[in-house]
RODRENBA-683773 format. One record per atom (N, C-alpha, C): residue in one letter; x, y, z; residue number from 1; atom name. Coordinates in nm, 2 decimals. Example, Ala and Ser with C-alpha at 12.3 -4.5 7.8 and 13.67 -1.06 7.14 Angstrom:
BEGIN
code->A, c1->1.32, c2->-0.57, c3->0.78, pos->1, site->N
code->A, c1->1.23, c2->-0.45, c3->0.78, pos->1, site->CA
code->A, c1->1.32, c2->-0.33, c3->0.78, pos->1, site->C
code->S, c1->1.28, c2->-0.22, c3->0.71, pos->2, site->N
code->S, c1->1.37, c2->-0.11, c3->0.71, pos->2, site->CA
code->S, c1->1.29, c2->0.00, c3->0.79, pos->2, site->C
This chain:
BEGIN
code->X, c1->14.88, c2->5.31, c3->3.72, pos->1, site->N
code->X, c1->14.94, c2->5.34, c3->3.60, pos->1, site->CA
code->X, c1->14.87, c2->5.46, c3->3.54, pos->1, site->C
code->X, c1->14.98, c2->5.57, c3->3.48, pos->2, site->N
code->X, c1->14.90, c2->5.70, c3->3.41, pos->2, site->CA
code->X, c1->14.94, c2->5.67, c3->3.27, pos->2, site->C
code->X, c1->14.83, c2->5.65, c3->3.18, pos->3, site->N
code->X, c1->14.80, c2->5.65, c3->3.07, pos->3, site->CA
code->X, c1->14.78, c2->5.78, c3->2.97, pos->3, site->C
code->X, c1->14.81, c2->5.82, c3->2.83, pos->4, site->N
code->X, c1->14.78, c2->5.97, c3->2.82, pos->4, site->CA
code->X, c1->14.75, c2->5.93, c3->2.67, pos->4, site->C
code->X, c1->14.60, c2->5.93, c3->2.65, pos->5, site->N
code->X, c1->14.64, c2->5.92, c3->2.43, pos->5, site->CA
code->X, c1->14.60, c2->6.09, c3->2.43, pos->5, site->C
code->X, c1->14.71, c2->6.12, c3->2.31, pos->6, site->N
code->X, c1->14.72, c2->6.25, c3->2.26, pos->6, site->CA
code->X, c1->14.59, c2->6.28, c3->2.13, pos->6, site->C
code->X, c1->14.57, c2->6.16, c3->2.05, pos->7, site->N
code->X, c1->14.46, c2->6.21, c3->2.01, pos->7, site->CA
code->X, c1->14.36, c2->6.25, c3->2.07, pos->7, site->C
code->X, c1->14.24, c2->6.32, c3->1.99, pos->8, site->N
code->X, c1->14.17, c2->6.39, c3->2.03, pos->8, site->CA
code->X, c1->14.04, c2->6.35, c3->2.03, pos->8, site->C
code->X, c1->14.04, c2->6.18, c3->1.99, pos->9, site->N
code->X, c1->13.88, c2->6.13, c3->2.05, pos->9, site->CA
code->X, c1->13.91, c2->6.08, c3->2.14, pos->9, site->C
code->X, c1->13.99, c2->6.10, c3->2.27, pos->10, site->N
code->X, c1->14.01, c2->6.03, c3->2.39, pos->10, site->CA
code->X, c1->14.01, c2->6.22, c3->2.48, pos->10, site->C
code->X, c1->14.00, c2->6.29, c3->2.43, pos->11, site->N
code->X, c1->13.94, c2->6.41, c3->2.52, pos->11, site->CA
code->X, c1->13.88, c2->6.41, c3->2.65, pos->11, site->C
code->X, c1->13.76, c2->6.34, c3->2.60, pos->12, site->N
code->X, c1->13.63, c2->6.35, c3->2.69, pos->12, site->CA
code->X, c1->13.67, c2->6.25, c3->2.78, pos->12, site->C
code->X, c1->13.76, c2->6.14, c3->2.76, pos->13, site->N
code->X, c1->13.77, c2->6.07, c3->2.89, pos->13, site->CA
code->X, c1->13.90, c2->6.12, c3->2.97, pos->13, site->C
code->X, c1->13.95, c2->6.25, c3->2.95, pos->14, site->N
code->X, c1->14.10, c2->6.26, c3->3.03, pos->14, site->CA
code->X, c1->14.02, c2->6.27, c3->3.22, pos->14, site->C
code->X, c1->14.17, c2->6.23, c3->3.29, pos->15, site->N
code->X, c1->14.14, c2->6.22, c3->3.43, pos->15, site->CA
code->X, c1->14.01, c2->6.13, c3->3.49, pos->15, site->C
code->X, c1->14.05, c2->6.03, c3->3.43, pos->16, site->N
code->X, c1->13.90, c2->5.92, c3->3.44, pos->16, site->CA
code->X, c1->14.00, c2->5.82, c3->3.49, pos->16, site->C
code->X, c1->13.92, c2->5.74, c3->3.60, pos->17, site->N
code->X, c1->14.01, c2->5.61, c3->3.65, pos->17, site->CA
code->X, c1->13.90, c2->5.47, c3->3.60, pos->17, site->C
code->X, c1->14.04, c2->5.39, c3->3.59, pos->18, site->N
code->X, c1->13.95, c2->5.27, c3->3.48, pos->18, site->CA
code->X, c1->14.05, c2->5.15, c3->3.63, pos->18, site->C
code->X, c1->13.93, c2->5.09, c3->3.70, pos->19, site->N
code->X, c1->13.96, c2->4.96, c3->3.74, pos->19, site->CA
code->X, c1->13.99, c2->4.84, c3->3.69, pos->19, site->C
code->X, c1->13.97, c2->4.86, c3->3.57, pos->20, site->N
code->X, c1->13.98, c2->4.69, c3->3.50, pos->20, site->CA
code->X, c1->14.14, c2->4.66, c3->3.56, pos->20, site->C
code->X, c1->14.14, c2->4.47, c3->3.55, pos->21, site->N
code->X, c1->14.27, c2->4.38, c3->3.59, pos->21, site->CA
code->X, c1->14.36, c2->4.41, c3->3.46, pos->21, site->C
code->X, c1->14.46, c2->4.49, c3->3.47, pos->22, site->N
code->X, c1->14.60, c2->4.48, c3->3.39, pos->22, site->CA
code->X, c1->14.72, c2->4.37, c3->3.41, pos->22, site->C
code->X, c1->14.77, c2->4.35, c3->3.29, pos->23, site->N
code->X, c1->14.91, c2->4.25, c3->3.35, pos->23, site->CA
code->X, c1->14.99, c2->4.38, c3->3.26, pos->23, site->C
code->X, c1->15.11, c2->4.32, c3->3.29, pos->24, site->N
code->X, c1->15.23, c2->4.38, c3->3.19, pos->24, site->CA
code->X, c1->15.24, c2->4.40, c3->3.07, pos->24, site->C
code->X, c1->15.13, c2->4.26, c3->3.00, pos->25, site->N
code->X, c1->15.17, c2->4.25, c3->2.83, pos->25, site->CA
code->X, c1->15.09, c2->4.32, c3->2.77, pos->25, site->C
code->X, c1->14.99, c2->4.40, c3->2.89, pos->26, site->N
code->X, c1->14.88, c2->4.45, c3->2.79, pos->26, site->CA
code->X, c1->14.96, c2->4.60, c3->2.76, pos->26, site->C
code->X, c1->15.08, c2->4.61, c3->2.81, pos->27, site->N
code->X, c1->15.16, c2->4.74, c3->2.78, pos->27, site->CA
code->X, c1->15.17, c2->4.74, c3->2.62, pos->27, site->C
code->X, c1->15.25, c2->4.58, c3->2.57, pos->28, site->N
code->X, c1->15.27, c2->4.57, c3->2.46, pos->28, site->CA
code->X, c1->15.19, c2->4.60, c3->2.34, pos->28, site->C
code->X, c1->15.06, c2->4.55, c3->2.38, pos->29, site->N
code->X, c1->14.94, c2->4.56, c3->2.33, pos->29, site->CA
code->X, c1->14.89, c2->4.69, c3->2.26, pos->29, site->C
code->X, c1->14.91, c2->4.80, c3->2.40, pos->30, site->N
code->X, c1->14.85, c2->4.89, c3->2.39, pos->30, site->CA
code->X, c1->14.97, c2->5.02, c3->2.33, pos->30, site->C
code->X, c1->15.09, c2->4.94, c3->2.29, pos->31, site->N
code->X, c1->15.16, c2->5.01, c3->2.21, pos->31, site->CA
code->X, c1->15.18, c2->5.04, c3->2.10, pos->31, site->C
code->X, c1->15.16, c2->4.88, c3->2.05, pos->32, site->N
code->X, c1->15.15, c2->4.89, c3->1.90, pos->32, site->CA
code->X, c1->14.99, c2->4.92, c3->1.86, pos->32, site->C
code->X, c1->14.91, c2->4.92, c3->1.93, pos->33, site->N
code->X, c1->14.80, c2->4.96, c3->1.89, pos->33, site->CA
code->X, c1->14.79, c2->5.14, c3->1.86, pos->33, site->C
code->X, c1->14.84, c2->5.19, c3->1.96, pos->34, site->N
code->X, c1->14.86, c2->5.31, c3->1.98, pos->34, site->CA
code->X, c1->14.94, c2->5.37, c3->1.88, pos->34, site->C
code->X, c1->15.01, c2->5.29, c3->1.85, pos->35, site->N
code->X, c1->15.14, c2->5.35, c3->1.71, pos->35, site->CA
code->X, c1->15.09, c2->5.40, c3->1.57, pos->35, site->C
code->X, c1->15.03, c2->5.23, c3->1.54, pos->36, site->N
code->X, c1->14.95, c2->5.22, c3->1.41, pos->36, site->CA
code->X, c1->14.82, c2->5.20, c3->1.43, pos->36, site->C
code->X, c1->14.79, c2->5.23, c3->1.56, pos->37, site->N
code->X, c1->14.59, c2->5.23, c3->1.52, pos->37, site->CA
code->X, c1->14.57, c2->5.07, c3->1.45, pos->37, site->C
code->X, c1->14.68, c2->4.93, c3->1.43, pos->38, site->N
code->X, c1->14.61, c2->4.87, c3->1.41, pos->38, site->CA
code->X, c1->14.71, c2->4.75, c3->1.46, pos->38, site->C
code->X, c1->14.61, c2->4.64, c3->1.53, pos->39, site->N
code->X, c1->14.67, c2->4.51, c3->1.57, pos->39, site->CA
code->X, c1->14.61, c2->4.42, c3->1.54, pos->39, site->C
code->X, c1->14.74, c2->4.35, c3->1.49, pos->40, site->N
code->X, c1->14.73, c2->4.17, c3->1.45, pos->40, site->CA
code->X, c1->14.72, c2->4.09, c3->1.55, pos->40, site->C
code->X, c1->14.61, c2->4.02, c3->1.51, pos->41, site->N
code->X, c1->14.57, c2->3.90, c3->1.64, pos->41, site->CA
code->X, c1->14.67, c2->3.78, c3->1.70, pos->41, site->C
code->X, c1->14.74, c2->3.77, c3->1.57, pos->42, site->N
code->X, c1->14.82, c2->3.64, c3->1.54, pos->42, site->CA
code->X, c1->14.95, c2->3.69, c3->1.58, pos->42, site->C
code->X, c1->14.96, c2->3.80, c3->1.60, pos->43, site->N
code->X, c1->15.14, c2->3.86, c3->1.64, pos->43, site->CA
code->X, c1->15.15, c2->3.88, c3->1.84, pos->43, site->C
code->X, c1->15.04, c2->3.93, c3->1.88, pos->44, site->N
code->X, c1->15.07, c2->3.97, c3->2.00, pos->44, site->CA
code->X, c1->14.96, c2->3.92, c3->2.02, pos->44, site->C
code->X, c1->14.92, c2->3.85, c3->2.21, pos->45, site->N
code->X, c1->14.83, c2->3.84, c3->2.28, pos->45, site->CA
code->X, c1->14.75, c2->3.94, c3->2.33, pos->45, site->C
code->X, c1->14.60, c2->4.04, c3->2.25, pos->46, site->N
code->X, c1->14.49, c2->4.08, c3->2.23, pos->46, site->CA
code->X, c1->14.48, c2->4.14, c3->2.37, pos->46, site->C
code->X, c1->14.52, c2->4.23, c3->2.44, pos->47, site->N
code->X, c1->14.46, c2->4.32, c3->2.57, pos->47, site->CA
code->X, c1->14.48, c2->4.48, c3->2.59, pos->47, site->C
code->X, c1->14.45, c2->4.52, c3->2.45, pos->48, site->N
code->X, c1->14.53, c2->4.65, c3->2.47, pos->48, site->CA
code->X, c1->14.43, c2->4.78, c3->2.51, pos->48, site->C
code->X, c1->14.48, c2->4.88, c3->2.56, pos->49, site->N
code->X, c1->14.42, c2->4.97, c3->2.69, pos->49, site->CA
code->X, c1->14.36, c2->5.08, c3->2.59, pos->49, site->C
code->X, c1->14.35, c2->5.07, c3->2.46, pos->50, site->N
code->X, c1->14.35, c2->5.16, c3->2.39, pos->50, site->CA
code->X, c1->14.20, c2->5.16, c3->2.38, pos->50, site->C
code->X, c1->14.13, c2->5.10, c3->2.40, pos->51, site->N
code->X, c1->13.96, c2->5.13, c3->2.43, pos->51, site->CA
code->X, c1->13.91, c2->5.20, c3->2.55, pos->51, site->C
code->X, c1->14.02, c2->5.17, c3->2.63, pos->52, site->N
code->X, c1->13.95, c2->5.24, c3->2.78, pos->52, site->CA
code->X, c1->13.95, c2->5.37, c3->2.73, pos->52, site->C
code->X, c1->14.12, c2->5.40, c3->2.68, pos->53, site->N
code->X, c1->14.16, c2->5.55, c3->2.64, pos->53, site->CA
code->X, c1->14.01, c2->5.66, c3->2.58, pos->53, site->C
code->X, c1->13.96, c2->5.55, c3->2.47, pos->54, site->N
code->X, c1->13.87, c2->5.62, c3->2.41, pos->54, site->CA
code->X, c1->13.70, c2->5.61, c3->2.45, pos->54, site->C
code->X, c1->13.74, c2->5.57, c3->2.59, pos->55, site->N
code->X, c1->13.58, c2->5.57, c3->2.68, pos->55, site->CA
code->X, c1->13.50, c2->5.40, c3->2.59, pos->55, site->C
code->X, c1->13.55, c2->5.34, c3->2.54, pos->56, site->N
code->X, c1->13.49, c2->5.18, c3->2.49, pos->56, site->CA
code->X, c1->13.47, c2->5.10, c3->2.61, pos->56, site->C
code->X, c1->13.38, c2->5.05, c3->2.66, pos->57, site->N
code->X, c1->13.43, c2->4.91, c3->2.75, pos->57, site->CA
code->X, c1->13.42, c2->4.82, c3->2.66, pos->57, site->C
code->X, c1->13.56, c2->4.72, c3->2.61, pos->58, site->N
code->X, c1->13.58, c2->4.61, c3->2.61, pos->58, site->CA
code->X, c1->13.55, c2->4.51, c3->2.67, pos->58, site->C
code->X, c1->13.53, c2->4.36, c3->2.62, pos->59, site->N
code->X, c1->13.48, c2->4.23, c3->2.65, pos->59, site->CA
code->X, c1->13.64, c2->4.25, c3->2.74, pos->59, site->C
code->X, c1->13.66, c2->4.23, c3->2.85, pos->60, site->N
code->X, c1->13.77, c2->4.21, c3->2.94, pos->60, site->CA
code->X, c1->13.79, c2->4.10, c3->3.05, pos->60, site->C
code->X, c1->13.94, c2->4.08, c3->3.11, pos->61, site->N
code->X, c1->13.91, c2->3.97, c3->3.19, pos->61, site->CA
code->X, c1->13.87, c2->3.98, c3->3.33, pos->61, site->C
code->X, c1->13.84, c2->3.86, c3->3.38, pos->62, site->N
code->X, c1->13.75, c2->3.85, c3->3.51, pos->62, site->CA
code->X, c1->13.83, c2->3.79, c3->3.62, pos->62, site->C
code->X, c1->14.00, c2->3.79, c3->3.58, pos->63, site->N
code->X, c1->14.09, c2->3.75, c3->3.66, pos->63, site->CA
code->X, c1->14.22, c2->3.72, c3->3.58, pos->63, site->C
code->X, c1->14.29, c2->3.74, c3->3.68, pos->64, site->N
code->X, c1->14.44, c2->3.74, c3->3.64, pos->64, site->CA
code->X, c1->14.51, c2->3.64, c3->3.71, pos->64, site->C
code->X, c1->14.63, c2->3.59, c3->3.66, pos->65, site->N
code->X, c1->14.71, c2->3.47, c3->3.70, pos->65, site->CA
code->X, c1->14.88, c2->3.49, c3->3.70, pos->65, site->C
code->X, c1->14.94, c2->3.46, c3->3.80, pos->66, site->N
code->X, c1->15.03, c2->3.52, c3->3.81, pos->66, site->CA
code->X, c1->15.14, c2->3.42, c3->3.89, pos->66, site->C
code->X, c1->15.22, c2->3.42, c3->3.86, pos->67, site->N
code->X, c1->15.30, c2->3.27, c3->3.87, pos->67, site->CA
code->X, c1->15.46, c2->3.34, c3->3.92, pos->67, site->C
code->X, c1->15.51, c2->3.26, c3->4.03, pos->68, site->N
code->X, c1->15.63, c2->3.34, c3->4.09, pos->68, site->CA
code->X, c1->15.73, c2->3.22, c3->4.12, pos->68, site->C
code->X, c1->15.83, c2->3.15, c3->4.06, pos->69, site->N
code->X, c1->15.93, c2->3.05, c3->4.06, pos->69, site->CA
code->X, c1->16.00, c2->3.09, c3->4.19, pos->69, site->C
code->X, c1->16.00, c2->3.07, c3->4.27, pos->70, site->N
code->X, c1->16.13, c2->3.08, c3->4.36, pos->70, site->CA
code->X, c1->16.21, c2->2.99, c3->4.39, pos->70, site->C
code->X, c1->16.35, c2->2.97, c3->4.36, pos->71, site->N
code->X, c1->16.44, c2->2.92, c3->4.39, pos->71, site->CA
code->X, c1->16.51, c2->2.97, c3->4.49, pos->71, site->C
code->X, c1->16.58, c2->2.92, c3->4.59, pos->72, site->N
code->X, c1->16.71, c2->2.93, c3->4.66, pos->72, site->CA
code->X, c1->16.83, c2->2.96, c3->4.62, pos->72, site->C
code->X, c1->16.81, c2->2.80, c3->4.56, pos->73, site->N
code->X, c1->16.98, c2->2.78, c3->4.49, pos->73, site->CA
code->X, c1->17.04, c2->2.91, c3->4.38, pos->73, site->C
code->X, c1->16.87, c2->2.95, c3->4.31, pos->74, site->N
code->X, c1->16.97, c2->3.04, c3->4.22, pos->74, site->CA
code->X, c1->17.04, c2->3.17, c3->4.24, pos->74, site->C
code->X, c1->16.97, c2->3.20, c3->4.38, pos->75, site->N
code->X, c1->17.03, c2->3.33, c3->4.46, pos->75, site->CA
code->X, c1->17.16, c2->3.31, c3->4.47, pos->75, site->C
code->X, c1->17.26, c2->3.21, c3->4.48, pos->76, site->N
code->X, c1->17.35, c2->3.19, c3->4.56, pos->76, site->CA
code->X, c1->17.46, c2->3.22, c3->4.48, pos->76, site->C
C-alpha cells in the first residue's frame, strides 16, 4: 500500500517502507485522522498510519486475525 501525507513534517520520511501488520480499518483510522489531525477514541477503533507517516513508532500490533465465512449454499 502507497501512502502520501502532503504535509510537511512527514518530508523526511518520503519513500521509506514501514512493515508493520495492517488491516483494512486502519484505512478508516488513518483518514479521519489525516482530515482533522484529530481522533476520537470512542468513535472509531485506534490504528491509524498517521504516525508512521511522520517517522513515530507507535505501540502497534503483534498479529492480525482474520476470519473467512464460507458458505456454499450462498453461492448458489
Amino acid at each position: 500500500m502507497n501512502l502520501f501525507d502532503h504535509h510537511t513534517d512527514a518530508d523526511s520520511n518520503r519513500d521509506t517502507v514501514c512493515n508493520a501488520l495492517l488491516v483494512s480499518i486502519d484505512l478508516a483510522a488513518t483518514f479521519i485522522e489525516a482530515a482533522s489531525r484529530f481522533m476520537p477514541d470512542h468513535i472509531v477503533e485506534r490504528c491509524s498510519l498517521v504516525p508512521w507517516l511522520n517517522e513515530e513508532t507507535p505501540v502497534w500490533r503483534h498479529y492480525v486475525i482474520s476470519e473467512l465465512i464460507f458458505q456454499s449454499d450462498l453461492l448458489q
